[in-house]
N, C-alpha and C positions, 0 to 999 in steps of 0.2 A: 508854272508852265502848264499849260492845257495838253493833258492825255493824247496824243493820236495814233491810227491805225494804219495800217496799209490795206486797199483794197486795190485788184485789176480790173480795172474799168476797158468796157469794151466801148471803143468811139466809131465803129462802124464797120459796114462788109469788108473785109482784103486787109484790114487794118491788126496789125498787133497792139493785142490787150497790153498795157501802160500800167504800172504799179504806181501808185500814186497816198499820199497822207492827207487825210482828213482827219479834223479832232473825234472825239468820243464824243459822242452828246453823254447828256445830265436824263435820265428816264424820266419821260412827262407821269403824271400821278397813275396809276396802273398799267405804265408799261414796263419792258425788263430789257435791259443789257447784255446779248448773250459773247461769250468769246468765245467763236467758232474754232473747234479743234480739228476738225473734218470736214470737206466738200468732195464728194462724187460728182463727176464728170459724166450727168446721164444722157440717152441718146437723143432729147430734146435741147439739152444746152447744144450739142453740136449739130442741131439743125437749126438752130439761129445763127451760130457762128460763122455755119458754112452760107447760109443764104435762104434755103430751105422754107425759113421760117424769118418773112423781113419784118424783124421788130419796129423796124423807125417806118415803115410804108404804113406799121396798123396803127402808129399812133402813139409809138415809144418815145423820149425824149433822149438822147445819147451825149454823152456819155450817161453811160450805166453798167452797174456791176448785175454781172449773168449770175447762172448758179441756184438752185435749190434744195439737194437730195445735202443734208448739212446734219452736223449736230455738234454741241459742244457744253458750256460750262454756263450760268449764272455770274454773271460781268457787275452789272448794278440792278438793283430792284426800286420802281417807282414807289412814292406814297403808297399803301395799302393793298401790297400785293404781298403776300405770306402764303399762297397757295398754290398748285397748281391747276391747270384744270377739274383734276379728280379729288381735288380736296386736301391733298398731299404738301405736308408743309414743305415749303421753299425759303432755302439761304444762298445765299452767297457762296460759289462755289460749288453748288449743286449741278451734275451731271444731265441736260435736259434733251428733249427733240419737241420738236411745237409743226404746226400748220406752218408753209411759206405763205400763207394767202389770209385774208380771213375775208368771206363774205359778207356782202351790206346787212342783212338782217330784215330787208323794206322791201325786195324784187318779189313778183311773184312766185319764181321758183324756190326763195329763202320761205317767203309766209308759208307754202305748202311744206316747208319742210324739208327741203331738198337742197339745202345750202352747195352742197359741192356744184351746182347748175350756175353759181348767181354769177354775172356773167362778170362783176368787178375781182375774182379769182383772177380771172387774164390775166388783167393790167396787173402784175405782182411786180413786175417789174418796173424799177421806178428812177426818174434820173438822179445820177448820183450829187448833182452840184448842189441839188437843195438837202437841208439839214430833215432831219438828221441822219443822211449820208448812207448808211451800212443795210442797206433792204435787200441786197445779193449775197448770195453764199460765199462768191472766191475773195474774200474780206477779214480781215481778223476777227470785226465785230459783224453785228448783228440783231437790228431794231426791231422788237417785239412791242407792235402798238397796243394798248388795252384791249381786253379781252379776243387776243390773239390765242390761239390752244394753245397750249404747252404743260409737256407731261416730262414728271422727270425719269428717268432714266434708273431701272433696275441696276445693281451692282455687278451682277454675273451677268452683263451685256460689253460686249466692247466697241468700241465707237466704230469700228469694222462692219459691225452686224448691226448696230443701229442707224449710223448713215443714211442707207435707200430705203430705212422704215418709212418715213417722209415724203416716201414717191413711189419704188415700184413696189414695195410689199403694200402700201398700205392703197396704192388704186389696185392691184388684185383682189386683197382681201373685200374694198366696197365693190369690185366689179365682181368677181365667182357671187357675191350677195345679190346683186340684185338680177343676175340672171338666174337666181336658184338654185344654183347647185347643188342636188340633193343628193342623198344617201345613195350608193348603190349605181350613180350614173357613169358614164362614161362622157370623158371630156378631153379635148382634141388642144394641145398648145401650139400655135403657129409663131415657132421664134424661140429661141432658148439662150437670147442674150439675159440681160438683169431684169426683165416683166418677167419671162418666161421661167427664168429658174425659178424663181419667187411663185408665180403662178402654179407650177408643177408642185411642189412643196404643198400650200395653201390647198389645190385641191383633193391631195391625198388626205388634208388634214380636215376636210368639209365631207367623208365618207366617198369621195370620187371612188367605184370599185374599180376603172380601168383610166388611165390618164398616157396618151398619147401623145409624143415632145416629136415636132418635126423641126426640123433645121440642115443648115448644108457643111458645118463648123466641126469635126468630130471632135474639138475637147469641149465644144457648147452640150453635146448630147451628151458627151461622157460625162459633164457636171450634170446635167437635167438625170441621168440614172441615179446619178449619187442622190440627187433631191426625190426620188421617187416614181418617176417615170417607171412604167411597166411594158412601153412598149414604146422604141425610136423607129423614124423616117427621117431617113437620109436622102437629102436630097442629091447627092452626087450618084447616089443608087434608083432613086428612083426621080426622073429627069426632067418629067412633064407633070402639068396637074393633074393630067388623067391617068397619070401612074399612081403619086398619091392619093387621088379619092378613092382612086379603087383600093390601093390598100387598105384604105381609111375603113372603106367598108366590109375588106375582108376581116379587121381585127374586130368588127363590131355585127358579125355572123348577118353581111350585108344590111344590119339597120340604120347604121350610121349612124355619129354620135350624138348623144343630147343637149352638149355646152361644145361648142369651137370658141377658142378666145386668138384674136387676132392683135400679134402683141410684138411683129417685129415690122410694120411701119412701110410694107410696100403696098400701093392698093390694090395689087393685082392678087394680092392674098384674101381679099375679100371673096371675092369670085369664085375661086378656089375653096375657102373653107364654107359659104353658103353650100356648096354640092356637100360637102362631108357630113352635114346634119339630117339626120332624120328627122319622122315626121313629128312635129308639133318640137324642134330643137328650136334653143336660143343660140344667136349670134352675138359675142363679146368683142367692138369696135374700140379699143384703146391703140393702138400704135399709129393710124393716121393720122398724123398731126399740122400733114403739110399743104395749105391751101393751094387751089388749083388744080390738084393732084387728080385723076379721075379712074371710074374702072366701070366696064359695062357689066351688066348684072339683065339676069331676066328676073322682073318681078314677079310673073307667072308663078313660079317655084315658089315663093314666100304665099302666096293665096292656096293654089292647091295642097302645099304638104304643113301650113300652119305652121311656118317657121315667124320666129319674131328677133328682129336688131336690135341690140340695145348701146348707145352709144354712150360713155362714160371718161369724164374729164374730171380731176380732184378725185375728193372724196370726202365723207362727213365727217363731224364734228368726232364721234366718240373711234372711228376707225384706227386714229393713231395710238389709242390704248389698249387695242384689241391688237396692233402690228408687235408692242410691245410684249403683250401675254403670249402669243406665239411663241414667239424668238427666246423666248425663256421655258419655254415650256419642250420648245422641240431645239435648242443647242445642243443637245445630245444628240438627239437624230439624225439629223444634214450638218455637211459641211461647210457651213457660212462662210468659215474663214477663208474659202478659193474662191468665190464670187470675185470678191476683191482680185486683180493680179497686179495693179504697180498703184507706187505714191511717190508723189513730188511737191517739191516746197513750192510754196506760192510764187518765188520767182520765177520756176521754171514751167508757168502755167499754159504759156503760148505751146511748148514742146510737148506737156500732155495734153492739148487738144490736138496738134497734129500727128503725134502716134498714136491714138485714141484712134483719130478719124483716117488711118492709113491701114488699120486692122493690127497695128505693130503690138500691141496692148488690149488685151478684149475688155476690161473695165479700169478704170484708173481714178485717183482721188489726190485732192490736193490737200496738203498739209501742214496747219498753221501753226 
């Protein structure tokens, strides 16, 4: 009898995700089998869910299994795969986290270098009827095509803290990089959902000497203190933008900060954090993710005071073993284990997206 899994396939807007059996594929000659043990529920799977984000408008094929922020076990290994990305030997049963995506390797953004840019990352999502099946996280399994990354997994990590390695730790860590964030600066968090805690953490640990978590949640900011935050804005305390930037500028002896990372997904927080930088600051654009979406902006401001956008989607090739050395290196220091607040069995996957997206739950993961 042929192996099979269950995965919740989502078949469109307004529609409840369906648990459904599919066989296990056989891994083609350098791909791997994984058996997801964990899926986080991040706040992009729930702007596709809700609408936000119409997968089948850009070109999705449906049904398909959602889901990215994953990790789990070594399921089957293809012909000639005994390593992992780092060179680390690989068995069966080995605890791993890998890329959801992998880049063509042929785009001009890949030749330069720049792989997390190539724009077939998108398309990760893939429909579930053709084989071999398991390319979404809320799945048992889990199809790792050749030369897909994947890194196994430290011992003194638990699937808790390695989970959102995969996504929000590991696009802070490629975004605080490539906006430079150096020694000694001062850097502004806009959001202190799972980017922002992760981002607050990551910039204490890049030398950030002042790091500023605004949000309107007070147990988001009381987690963003735990993770290192040296100074919160509350937004029910201060109520307009121009309440916040002034703060902004008061905690930074009116210069304003040198890194704003915009990382909870309204656009009207762009606007907002362009004023918070100083002159010759970078702006970090990760939490927009929703097309259509718009915010006015004077461009003026970016030419006279030398400010520069940096917009950042993915992340590169060596990022998820740097997310890894992190998380081991500072579990001692932050409180990983509250990021996490509920877990739910696969079946009950519809009910944590709707108390996920009702605020009932501030991070949630499903569990296979």
């Amino acid at each position: 009898m042929v192996e099979k899994g269950r995965a919740a396939i989502f078949k469109g807007l307004g529609q409840p995700m369906e648990i459904v059996e599919y066989p296990v594929p056989e891994p083609e000659p350098g791909a791997i089998v994984v058996k997801v043990t964990m899926a986080n529920i991040c706040g992009s799977d729930l702007h596709q869910w809700r609408g936000d984000i119409d997968i089948a408008a850009s070109g999705t094929q449906l049904p398909a299994i959602l889901g990215h922020e994953m990790t789990g076990k070594v399921a089957r290994l293809g012909q000639g795969v005994s390593t992992d990305s780092a060179g680390e030997p690989l068995a069966v049963g080995d605890r791993v986290v890998y890329r959801y995506f992998k880049p063509c390797g042929r785009c001009p953004a890949c030749l330069r270098g720049e792989d997390a840019a190539c724009p077939v990352n998108l398309r990760y999502i893939k429909p579930v009827e053709v084989p071999p099946h398991f390319t979404g996280a809320y799945a048992d399994y889990y199809y790792l095509r050749p030369n897909q990354t994947i890194f196994k997994v430290p011992d003194d990590l638990s699937d808790e803290m390695v989970a959102p390695a995969n996504c929000a730790l590991s696009e802070v860590i490629y975004g605080l990089g490539k906006v430079g964030l150096g020694f000694g600066e001062t850097a502004v968090i806009q959001g202190a959902g799972g980017l922002g805690i992760n981002a607050t953490a990551v910039a204490k640990d890049m030398g950030a000497h002042k790091v500023i978590v605004i949000d309107g949640i007070k147990e988001r900011l009381e987690l963003a203190k735990a993770f290192g935050a040296d100074e919160l804005i509350d937004m029910k305390e201060y109520k307009t933008p121009e309440e916040r930037v002034r703060r902004v500028r008061e905690l930074t002896g009116n210069k304003g900060a040198e890194v704003v990372a915009e990382l909870v997904g309204f656009p009207g927080a762009m606007a907002e954090g362009l004023r918070m930088l100083g002159r010759a600051g970078r702006y970090l654009e990760i939490g927009n993710i929703s097309p259509g979406k718009t915010v006015e902006i004077d461009p003026s401001t970016l030419v006279y005071h030398s400010k520069t956008i940096f917009g950042v989607v993915m992340y590169g090739s060596d990022t998820l073993k740097k997310a890894l050395d992190f998380l081991s290196r500072t579990k001692d220091k932050y409180p990983f284990d509250k990021i996490l607040s509920h877990t739910y069995p696969l079946e009950e996957i519809n009910k944590a997206f709707e108390e996920q997206d009702k605020g009932l739950v501030s991070r949630s993961a499903i569990v296979m």
